[in-house]
Every structure is written in structure tokens, then in C-alpha cells.
C-alpha positions in Angstrom: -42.8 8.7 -2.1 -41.6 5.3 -0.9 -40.1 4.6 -4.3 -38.1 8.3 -4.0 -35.1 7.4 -1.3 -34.4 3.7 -3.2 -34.6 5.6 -6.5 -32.2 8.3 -5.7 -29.9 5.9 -4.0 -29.5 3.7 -6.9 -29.0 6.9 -9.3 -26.2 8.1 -6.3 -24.8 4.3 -6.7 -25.1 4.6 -10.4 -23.0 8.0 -11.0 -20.4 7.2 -8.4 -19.3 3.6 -9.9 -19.5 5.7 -13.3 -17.1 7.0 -12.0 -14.3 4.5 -10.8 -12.9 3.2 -14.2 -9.1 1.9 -15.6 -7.2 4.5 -17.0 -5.5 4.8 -20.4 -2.1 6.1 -18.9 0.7 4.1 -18.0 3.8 5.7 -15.7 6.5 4.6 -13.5 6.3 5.8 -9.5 9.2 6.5 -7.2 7.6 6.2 -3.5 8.8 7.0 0.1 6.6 6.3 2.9 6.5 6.1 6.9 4.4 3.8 9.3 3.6 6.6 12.1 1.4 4.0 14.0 4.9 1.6 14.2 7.5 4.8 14.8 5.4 5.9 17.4 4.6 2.6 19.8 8.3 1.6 19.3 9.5 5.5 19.6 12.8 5.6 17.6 13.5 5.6 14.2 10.8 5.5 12.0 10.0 2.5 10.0 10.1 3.6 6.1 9.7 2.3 3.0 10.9 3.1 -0.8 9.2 1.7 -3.7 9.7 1.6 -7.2 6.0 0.9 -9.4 4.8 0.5 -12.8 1.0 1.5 -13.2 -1.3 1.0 -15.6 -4.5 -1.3 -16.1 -2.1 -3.4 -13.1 0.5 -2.4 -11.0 3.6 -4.1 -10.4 6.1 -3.0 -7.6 9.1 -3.7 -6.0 10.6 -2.3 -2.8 12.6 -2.2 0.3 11.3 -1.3 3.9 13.6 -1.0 6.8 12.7 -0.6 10.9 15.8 -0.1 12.6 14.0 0.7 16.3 12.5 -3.0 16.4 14.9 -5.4 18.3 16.4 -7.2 16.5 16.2 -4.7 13.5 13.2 -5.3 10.4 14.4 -5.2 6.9 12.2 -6.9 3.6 12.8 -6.7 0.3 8.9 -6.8 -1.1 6.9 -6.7 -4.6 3.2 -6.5 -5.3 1.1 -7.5 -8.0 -2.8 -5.9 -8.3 -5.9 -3.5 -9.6 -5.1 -0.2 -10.5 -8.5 2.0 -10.7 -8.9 5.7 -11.1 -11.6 7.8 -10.0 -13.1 11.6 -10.9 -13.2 13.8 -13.7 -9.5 14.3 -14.6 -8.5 10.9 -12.7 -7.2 12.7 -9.6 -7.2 9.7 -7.1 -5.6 6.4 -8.0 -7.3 3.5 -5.8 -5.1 0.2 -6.0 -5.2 -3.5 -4.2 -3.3 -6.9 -4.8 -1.0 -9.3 -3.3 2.0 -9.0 -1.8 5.3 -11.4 -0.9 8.3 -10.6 0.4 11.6 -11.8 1.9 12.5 -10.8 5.7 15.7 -9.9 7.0 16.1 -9.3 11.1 19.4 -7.9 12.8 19.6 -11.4 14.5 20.4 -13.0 11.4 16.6 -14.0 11.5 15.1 -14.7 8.0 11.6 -15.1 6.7 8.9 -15.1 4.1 5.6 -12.8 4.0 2.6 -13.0 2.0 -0.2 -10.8 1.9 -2.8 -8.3 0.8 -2.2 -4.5 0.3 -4.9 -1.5 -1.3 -4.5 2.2 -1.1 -4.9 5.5 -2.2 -3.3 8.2 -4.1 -4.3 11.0 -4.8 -2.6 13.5 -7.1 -1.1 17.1 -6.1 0.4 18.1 -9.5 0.6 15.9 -12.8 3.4 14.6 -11.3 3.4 14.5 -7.6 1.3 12.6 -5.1 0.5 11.1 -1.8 -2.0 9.2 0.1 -2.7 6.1 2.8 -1.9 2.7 1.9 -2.8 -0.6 4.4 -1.0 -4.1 4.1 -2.2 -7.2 6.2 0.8 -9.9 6.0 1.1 -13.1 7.4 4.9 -13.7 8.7 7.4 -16.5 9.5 10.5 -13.9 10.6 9.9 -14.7 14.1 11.5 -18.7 14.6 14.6 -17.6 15.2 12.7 -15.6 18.4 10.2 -18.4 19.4 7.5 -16.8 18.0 4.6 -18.7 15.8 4.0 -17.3 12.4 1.6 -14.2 12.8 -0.5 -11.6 10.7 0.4 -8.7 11.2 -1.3 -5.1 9.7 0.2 -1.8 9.0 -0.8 1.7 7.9 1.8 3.9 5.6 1.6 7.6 5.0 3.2 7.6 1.4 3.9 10.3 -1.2 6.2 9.9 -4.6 6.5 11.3 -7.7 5.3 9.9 -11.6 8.0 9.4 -14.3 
């Protein structure tokens, strides 16, 4: 009986990593996404992002996010480079995680450089349509221009997009 619980948890373990493997498919993703925590706090226009991805064993991206309610005004052109997993019988969620850098633009003619770490989740609707939660933590230099020190900063995006 004390060999039962550690025995069952290790077959659990076993059939779930079974699970999480690379896929054989490779597609192109158009993505549109909104920070709900950030629109909220700063209550105006919400802060959105639109992506353009390849997927496959990797993924590479590149895309454009834009917070107008911040003062002065949040603009960065961004790509990412990382692990693309998928997960279940017919590959119906995506998990994905790598690095990210980016170039910051700020209404006060502020610029800057990010670096950082995203990973998130997708999981599919249709064959062709998707959403799911992704998480970045950056570290930031757009703030000189303001006084401000370099700082990390972490968001949460609600995205959804379609496969092409």
C-alpha cells in the first residue's frame, strides 16, 4: 500500500509527458490580442497587439503592439524566437516559450530596447482558428527620456488568430 500513491503518480507523470511532444505540421499565424489587466488600470484605449508567426518544431514571430492610453503613448515593434510543443490526442493545445527583443517607441519621442521571455497557450477552436493566454516578462530602457531607471516589467495578453 505505501508503494500504490508513488506508483500511480509516476504512471499519471508518465502518460501526461507522453503526451507533450513536437508536432509534424508547420503553418503561418495571424494574431490579435489585448492586455485587459493594462486597459483596465489605465482605463482608455486598450493596449493591443498584432503578430505575424511561423510554427513548427520553433516559432519565429514578428509584431507590433501599440498603448495609446499610456502618457506619453507605448508603441514596439517586437519578434520572438522559441519552443513550440503540442499536447493531446489530435494536438489541440499549442504550448510555446522563448525570447523576446524589441524596439520602443513613446509619443514623447522616447526610444528604447526590450529583452525578454514570453510562453503561452493556444488552444485550437477549429483546424484553423484559435485563442488562448500568453505572459511576457521584459526588461525596459524606454523610460530615460522620463527619469525612469530601466525596469521589468510583466504582462498578460488574451490573444486569438487564425492558421494559414
Amino acid at each position: 500500500m505505501k508503494k500504490l500513491i508513488p506508483t500511480l503518480l509516476l504512471l499519471c507523470s508518465i502518460v501526461a509527458v507522453g503526451q507533450i511532444k513536437f508536432t509534424d505540421q508547420e503553418y503561418f499565424t495571424l494574431r490579435g490580442g489585448i492586455d485587459p489587466g493594462a486597459t483596465i488600470k489605465e482605463k482608455g484605449l486598450p493596449d493591443v497587439l498584432l503578430e505575424i508567426e511561423y510554427a513548427g518544431h520553433i516559432y519565429a514571430k514578428l509584431g507590433f503592439e501599440y498603448f495609446e492610453a499610456l502618457d506619453p503613448y507605448y508603441a514596439d515593434i517586437h519578434g520572438a524566437v522559441g519552443v513550440n510543443l503540442h499536447a493531446g490526442r489530435f494536438e489541440k493545445i499549442r504550448i510555446y516559450g522563448g525570447l523576446r527583443l524589441a524596439r520602443i517607441f513613446r509619443g514623447n519621442g522616447g526610444r528604447g530596447e526590450l529583452v525578454g521571455f514570453e510562453a503561452g497557450l493556444d488552444y485550437n477552436i477549429t483546424e484553423k482558428f484559435f485563442i488562448g493566454p500568453r505572459f511576457t516578462y521584459d526588461y525596459r530602457n524606454d523610460g530615460k527620456t522620463l527619469g525612469w531607471d530601466p525596469y521589468w516589467r510583466e504582462n498578460f495578453f488574451i490573444t486569438a488568430g487564425i492558421k494559414f
